[in-house]
C-alpha positions as CSV (number, residue, x, y, z in Angstrom):
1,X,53.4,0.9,-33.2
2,X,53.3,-0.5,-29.3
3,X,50.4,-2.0,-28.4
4,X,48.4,-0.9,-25.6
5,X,48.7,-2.6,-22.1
6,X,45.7,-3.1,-20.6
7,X,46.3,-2.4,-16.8
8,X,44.3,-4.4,-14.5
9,X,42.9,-1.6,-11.4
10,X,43.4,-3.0,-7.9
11,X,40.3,-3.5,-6.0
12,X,39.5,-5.1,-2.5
13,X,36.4,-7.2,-4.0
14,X,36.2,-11.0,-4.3
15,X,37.5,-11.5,-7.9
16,X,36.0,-14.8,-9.7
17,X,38.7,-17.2,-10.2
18,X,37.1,-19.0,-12.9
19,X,35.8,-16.2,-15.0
20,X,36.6,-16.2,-18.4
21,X,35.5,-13.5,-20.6
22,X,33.0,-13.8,-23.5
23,X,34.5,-13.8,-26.8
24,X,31.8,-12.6,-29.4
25,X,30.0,-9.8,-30.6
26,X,28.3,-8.9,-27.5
27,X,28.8,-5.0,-27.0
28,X,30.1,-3.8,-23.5
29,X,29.3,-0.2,-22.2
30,X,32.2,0.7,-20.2
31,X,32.5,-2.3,-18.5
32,X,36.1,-3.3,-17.7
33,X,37.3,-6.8,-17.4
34,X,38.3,-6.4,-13.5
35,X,34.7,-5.1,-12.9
36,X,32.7,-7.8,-14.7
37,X,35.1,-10.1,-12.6
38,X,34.3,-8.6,-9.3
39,X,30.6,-8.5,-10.1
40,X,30.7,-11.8,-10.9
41,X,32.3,-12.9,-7.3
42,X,30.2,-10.7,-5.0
43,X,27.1,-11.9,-6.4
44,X,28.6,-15.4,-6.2
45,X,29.2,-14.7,-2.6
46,X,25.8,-13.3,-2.2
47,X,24.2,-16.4,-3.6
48,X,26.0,-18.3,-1.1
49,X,24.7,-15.9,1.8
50,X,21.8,-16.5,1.0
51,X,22.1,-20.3,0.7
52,X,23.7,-20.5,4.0
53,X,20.8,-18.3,5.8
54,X,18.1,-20.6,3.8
55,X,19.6,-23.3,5.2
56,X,19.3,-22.0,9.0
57,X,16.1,-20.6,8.3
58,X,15.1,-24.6,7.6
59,X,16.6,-25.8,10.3
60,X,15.0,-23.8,12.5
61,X,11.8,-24.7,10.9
62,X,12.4,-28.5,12.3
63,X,9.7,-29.8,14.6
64,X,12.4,-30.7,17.2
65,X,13.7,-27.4,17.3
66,X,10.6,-25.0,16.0
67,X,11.6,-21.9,16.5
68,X,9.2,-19.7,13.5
69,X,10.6,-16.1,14.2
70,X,14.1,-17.1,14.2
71,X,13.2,-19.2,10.5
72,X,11.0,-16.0,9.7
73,X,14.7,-13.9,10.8
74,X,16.9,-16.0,8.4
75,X,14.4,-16.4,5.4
76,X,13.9,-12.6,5.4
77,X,17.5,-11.9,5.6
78,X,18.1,-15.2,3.2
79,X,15.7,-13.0,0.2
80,X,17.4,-9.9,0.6
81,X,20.7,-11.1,-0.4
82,X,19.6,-13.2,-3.2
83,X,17.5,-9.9,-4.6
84,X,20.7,-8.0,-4.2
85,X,22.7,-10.8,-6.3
86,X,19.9,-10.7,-8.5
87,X,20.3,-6.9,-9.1
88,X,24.1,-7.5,-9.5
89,X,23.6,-9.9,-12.1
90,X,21.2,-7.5,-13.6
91,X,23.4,-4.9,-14.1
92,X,26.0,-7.4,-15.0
93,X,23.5,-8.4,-17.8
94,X,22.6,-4.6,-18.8
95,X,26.2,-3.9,-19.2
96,X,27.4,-6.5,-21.8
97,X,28.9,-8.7,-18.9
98,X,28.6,-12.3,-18.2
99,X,28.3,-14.7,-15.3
100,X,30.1,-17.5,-14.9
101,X,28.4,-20.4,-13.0
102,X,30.1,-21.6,-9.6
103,X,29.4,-24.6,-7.8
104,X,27.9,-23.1,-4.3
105,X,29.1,-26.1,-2.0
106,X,26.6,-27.0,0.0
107,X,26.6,-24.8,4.0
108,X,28.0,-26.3,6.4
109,X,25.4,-25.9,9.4
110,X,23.5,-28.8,10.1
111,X,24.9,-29.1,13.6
112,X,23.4,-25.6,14.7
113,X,20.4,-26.3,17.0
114,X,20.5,-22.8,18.7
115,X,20.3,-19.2,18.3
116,X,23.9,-17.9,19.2
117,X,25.8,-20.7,17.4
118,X,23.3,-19.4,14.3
119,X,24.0,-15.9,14.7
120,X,27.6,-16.5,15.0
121,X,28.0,-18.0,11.6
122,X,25.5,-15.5,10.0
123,X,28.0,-13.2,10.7
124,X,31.6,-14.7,10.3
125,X,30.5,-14.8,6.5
């Protein structure tokens, strides 16, 4: 008999690189391997999203810069990406998946002192 090939579906997410799938007796509904992998990177990337804007969000919290609505700006936008990775993971968790733990390196923005330079790397994420 010829075994089945398991054909991996293309997709455009990010895929995890270091995922490695559970071997047990944990029971996945109609979860496929490429999914649980994509889940896995995009809420990794969310995670760090939201790391990144919770870092801005304190910098512009400093006393020599003090700006509170801009902070207010990137804290609210900081929480809705980590309760979207939280939902992923959620699902992830429903369905029989597993996450693998990343390091999130730590954001690269401590020279940002204005608004512009701020916004700019919000959105070249």
């Amino acid at each position: 008999m010829a075994e089945l090939s398991v054909k991996r579906l293309k997709t455009s997410l990010p895929i995890c690189k270091i995922h490695r799938p559970f071997v047990g007796s944990r029971v996945k509904q109609n979860l496929p391997a490429v999914v649980e992998e994509s889940l896995c990177g995009v809420s990794t990337m969310l995670m760090e999203v939201a790391y990144r804007l919770d870092a801005l969000a304190n910098i512009f919290e400093q006393d020599d810069i003090a700006l509170p609505r801009v902070a207010a700006f990137f804290h609210e936008h900081s929480e809705q990406e980590q309760a979207q990775a939280e939902a992923m993971l959620d699902y992830l968790s429903d369905r029989g998946g597993q996450y693998c733990n990343k390091d999130i390196q730590r954001p690269g923005c401590e020279e940002v002192c204005a608004v512009i330079p701020a916004l700019e790397l919000m959105l070249g994420q």
